[in-house]
C-alpha positions in Angstrom: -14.2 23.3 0.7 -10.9 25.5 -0.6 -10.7 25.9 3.0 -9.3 22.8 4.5 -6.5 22.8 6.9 -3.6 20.8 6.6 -2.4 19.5 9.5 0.8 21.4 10.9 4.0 19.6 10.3 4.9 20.5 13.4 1.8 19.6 15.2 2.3 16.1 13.7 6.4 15.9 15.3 5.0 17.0 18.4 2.5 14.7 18.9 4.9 11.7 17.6 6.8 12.9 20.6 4.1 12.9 22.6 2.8 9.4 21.7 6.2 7.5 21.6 6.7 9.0 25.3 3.3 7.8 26.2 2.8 4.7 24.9 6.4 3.5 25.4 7.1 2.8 21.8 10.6 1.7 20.9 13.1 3.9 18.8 12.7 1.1 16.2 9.3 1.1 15.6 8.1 3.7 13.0 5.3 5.4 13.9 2.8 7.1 11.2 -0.1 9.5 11.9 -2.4 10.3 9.2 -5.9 12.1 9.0 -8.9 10.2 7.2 -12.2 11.2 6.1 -15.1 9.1 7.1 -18.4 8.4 5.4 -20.1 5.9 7.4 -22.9 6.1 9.8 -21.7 6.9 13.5 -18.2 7.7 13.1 -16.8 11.4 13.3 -16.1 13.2 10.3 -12.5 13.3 10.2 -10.6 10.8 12.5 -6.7 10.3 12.9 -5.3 6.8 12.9 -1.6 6.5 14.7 0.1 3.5 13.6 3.1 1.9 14.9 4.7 -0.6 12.9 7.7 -2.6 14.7 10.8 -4.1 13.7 9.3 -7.5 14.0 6.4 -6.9 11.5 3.5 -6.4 14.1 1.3 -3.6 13.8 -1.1 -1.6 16.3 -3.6 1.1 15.4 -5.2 3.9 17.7 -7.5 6.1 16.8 -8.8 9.6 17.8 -12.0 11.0 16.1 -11.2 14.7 15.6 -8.1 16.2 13.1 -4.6 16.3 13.9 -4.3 20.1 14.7 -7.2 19.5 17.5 -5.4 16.8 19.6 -4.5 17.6 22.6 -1.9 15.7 24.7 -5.0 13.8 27.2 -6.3 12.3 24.1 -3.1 10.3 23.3 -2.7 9.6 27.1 -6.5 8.8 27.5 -5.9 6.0 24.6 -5.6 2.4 25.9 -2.8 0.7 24.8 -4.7 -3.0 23.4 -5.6 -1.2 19.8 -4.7 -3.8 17.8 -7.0 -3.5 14.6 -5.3 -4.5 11.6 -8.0 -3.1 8.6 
């Protein structure tokens, strides 16, 4: 429990980097990554929400079920680009 990593500052840049380049997000847009824990019946322990919020007020979500530090660049690229969940 003590153990828990936190997820790499750098990992997180990099995979901002990764995602804006994939996803062909604008330079205005502000784009968060964060790490939740989840309690509810089928879904993975700890998932990552991306969120990109643009200058216009819109918001879209994606969503990878494994931590930050275990992304790998196919995940982001395997991601369709219609998450539009607003929760």
């Amino acid at each position: 429990m003590f153990n828990k990593k936190k997820p790499n500052v750098e990992k997180i840049r990099n995979l901002k980097k990764i995602f804006l380049k994939e996803k062909d997000i604008p330079e205005t847009s502000i784009l968060s990554i964060a790490e939740l824990s989840c309690h509810e019946p089928n879904c993975p322990p700890i998932e990552t929400i991306i969120t990109e919020r643009k200058i216009d007020g819109k918001i879209r979500n994606w969503r990878i079920g494994k931590p930050i530090n275990d992304i790998l660049e196919i995940d982001i690229v395997q991601l369709s680009n219609s998450h539009n969940h607003s929760h």
